[in-house]
C-alpha positions in Angstrom: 9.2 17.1 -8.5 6.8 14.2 -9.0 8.1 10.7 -9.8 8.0 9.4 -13.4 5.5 6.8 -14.1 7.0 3.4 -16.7 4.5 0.8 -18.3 4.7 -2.4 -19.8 2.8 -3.1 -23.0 1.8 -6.3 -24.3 0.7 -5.7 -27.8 2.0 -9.4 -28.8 0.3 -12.5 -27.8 2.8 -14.9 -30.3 5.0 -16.9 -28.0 7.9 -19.5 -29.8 5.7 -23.1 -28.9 3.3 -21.4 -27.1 -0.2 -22.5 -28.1 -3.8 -22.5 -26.5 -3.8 -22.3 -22.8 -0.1 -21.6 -22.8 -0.4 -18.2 -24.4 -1.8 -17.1 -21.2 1.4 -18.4 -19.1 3.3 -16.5 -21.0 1.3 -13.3 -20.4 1.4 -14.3 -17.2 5.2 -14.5 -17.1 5.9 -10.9 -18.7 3.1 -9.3 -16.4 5.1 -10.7 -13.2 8.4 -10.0 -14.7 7.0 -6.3 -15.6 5.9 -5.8 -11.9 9.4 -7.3 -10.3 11.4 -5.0 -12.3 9.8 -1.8 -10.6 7.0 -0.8 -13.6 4.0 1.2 -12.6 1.8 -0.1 -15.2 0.8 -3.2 -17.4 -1.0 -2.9 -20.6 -2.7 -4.7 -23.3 -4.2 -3.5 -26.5 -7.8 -3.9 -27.0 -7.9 -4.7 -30.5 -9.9 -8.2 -32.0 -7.4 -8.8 -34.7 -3.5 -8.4 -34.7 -2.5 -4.5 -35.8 -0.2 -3.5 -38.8 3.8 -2.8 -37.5 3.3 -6.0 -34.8 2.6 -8.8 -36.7 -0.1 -10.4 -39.4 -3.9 -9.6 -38.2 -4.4 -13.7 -38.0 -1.7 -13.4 -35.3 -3.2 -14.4 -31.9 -5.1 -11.5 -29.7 -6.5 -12.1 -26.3 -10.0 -10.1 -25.3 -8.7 -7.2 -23.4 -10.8 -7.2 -20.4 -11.1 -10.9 -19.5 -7.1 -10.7 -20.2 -6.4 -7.8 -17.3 -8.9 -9.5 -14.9 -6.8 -12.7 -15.1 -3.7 -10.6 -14.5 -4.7 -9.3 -11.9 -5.6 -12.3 -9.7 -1.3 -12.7 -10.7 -0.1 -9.4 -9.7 0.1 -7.5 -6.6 1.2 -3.3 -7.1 0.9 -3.0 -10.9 -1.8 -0.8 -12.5 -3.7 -2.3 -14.7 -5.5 -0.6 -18.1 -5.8 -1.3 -22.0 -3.4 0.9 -24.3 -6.3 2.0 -25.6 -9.8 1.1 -25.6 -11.1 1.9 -29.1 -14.9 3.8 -28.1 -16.3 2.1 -30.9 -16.5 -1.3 -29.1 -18.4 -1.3 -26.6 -21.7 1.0 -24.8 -19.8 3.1 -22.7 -22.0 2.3 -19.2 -20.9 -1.2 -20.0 -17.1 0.1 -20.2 -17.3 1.9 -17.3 -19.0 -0.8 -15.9 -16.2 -3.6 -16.5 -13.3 -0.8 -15.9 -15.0 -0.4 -12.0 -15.2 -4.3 -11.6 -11.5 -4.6 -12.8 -10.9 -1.8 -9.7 -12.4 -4.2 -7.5 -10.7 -7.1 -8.4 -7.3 -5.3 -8.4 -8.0 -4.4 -5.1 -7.7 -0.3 -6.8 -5.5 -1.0 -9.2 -7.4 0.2 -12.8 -7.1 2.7 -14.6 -9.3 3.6 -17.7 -7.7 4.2 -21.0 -9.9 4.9 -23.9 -9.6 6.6 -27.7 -11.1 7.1 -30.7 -10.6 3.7 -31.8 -8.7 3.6 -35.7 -8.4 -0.2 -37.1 -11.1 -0.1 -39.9 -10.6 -3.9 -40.4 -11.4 -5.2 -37.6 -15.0 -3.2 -37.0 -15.8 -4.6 -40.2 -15.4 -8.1 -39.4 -17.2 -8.1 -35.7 -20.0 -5.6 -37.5 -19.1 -2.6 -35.8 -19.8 0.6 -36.7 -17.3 2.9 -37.6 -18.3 6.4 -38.5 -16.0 9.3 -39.5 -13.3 10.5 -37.4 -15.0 13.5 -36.2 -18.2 11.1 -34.8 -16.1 8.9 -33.1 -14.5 12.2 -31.4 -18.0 12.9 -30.8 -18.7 9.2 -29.3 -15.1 9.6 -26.9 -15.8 12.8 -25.8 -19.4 11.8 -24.5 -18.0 7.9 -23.2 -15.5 9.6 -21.1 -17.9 11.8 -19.6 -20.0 8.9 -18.8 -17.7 6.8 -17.2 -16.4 10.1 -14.7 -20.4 10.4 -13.4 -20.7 6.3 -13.2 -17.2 6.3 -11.5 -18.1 9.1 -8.8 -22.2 9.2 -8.5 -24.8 6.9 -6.6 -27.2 7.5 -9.9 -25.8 8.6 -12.8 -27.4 10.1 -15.5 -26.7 11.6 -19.2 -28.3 12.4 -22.5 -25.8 12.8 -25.1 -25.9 13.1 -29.3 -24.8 9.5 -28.9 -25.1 8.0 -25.8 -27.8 7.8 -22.9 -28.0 6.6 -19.3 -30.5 7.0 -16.7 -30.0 6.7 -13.4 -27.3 4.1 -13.8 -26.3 1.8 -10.9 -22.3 0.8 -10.7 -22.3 -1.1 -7.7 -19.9 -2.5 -6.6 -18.3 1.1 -6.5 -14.6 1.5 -7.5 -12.2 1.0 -5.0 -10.0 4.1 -5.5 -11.5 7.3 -4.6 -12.6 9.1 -7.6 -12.7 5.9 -9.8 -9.8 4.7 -12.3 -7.5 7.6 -13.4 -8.4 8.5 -17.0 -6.0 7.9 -19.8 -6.6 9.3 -22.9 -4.7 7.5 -26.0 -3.5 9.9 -29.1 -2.6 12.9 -30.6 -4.8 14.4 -32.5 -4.4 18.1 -32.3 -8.3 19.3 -32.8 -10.0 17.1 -30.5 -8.0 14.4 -29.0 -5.4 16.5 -26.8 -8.7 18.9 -26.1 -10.1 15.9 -24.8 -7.3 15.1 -22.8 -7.1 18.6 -21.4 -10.7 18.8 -20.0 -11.0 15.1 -18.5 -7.6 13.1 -18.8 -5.4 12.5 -15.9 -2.7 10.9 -18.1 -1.8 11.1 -22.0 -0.3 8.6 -24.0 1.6 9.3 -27.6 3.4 7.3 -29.9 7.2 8.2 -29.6 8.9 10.3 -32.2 11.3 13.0 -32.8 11.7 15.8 -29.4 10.4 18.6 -31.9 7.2 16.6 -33.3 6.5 15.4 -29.1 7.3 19.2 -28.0 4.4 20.6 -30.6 2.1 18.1 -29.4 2.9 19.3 -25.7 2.7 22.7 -26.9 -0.9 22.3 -28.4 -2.0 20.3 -25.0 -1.0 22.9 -22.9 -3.3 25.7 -24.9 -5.7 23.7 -24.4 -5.6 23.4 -21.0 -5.2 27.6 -21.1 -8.7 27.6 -22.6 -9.9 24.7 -20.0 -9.0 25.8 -17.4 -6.6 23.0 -16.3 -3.5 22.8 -14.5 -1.2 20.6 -16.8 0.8 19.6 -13.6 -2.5 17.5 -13.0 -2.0 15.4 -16.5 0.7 13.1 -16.9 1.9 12.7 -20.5 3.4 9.8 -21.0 5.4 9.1 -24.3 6.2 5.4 -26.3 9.2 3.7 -26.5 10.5 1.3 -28.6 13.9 0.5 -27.2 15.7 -3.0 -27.8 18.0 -3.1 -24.3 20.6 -5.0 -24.7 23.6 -5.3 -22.2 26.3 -5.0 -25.1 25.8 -4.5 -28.7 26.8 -8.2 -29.5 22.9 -8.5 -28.7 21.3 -5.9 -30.5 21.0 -7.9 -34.1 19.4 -10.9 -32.7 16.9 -8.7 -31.0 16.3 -6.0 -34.3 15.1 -9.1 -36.1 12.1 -9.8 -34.2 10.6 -6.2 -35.1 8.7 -6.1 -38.4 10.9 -4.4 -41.0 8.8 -1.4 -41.5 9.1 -0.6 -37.4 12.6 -1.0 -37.4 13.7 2.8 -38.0 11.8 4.0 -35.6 13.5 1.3 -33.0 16.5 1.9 -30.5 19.0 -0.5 -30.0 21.1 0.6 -27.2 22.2 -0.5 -23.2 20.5 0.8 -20.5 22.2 3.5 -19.6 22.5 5.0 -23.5 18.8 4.9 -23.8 18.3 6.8 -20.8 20.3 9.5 -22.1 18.4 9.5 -25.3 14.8 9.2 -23.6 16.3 12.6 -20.9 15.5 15.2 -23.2 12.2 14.1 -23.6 11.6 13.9 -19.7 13.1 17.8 -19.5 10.7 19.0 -21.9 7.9 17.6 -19.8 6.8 13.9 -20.4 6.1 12.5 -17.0 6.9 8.8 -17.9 7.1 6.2 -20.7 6.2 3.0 -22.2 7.9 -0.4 -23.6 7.1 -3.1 -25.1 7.1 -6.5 -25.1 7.9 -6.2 -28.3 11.4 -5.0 -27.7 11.3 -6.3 -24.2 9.9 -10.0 -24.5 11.7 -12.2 -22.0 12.6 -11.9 -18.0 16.1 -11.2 -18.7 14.8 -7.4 -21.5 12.4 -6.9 -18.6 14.9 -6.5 -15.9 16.5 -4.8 -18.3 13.8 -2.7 -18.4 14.0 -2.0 -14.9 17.7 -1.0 -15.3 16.6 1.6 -17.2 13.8 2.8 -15.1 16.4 3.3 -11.9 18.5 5.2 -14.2 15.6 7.6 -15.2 14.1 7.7 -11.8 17.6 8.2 -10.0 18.2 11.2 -12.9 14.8 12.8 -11.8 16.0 12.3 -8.0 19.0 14.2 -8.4 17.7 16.9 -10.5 
């Protein structure tokens, strides 16, 4: 029975006093913090503007890429990976490109997670193009495949409806054999879960009720029927956004900082009673999940955090 896998996600880059060059500390702090308390994986989004349900778009937000380089020179064992990269952003040989010198820097430690991109806003301002959903399917389908041949060949080349290379160079190459592990953010029935099937090695959702996250494991493993994949290979992992607290004295001071349309979807609970909500999930096949800073925004929620993770972990162990 393989481990389960827990990441920390920094969607929020607005600190109490924290302005300019401090912002970074405080990434800094939260990354360290994530990585003491035993999670796998540290996250940012890549996004340009602030997103709906986290705070005002004029909010702070940090470049993804420069921002997990710069972690990474401060952590030691964490992965390291955007929670999602939209494929609208960026060529994807340049993608794979930056995702490779990231595995260098980390000494191994990326991992490339990519979607179909969503926040219309944003692509306007920056003069990005942002075609219908079924194109930018189209675009991830062919970016993912581009950055497996850049990640594994000497010279790689592709001619897609989209995208080109020829005879790319990626040297450096990655440190980790294979290149980054894949992660594929979404759910989308059609194309996005297909997508995962045929090149993901991990699967990220938003969280929700067991039934809805049961369907969308349900439709995953068809399509890794018609792929040919073993699911065992793919790791779905599943959000969380749990407020730990160590009594429920705590829990209103904490609910406040969630924007007020977020809140019923948030858990307030200790340790130990979100583990007990978060089991069924694990026994109906999610390998692993996700918090937030959000919900988990100081040293004290992280190790919190990593309460939580023994408790899963130590659950798994025994079963």
């Amino acid at each position: 029975m393989s481990d389960l896998f827990f990441g920390y996600h920094m969607p929020n880059y607005t600190f109490s006093g924290a302005r300019g060059g401090e912002i970074f500390d405080r990434v800094v702090e939260q990354a360290t913090a994530a990585e003491a308390a035993g999670f796998d994986l540290v996250t940012v989004m890549d996004h340009f503007y602030q997103i709906r349900g986290v705070g005002p778009e004029t909010e702070p937000m940090m470049e993804a890429y420069t921002t997990l380089a710069a972690i990474a020179a401060r952590t030691s064992r964490v992965k390291l990976a955007t929670m999602v990269s939209g494929v609208t952003y960026r060529n994807p040989a340049l993608l794979a490109k930056m995702v490779t010198t990231l595995d260098v820097i980390s000494k191994g430690r990326a991992m490339f997670g990519i979607g179909a991109a969503w926040n219309e806003s944003e692509h306007i301002g920056y003069g990005f193009e942002f075609p219908p959903i079924g194109e930018r399917e189209d675009r991830l389908e062919e970016a993912v495949t581009i950055a497996k041949l850049m990640f594994t060949q000497d010279r790689a080349s592709f001619e897609g409806k989209h995208f080109r290379i020829e005879q790319a160079l990626n040297v450096p190459r990655p440190v980790q054999p294979g290149g980054p592990k894949i992660m594929i953010g979404g759910g989308g029935e059609k194309r996005t879960l297909r997508i995962l099937a045929r090149h993901g090695d991990f699967g990220h959702l938003f969280g929700g009720p067991i039934d809805a996250l049961k369907h969308k494991r349900d439709v995953f493993l068809r399509h890794c029927e018609t792929e040919g994949r073993d699911p065992s290979t793919v790791t779905l992992l599943m959000g969380s956004l749990a407020i730990l607290v160590e009594n429920a004295r705590d829990a209103k001071a904490q609910l406040e900082r969630i924007p007020e349309e977020r809140r019923a979807m948030v858990t307030v609970a200790t340790p130990v009673e979100v583990a007990e909500r978060l089991q069924p999930y694990i026994d109906a096949g999610f390998g692993g999940f996700t918090l937030s800073n959000q919900t988990l925004p100081t040293k004290e929620a992280i190790a919190l955090g990593g309460e939580l993770i023994k408790l899963l972990s130590g659950a798994r162990s025994a079963a």
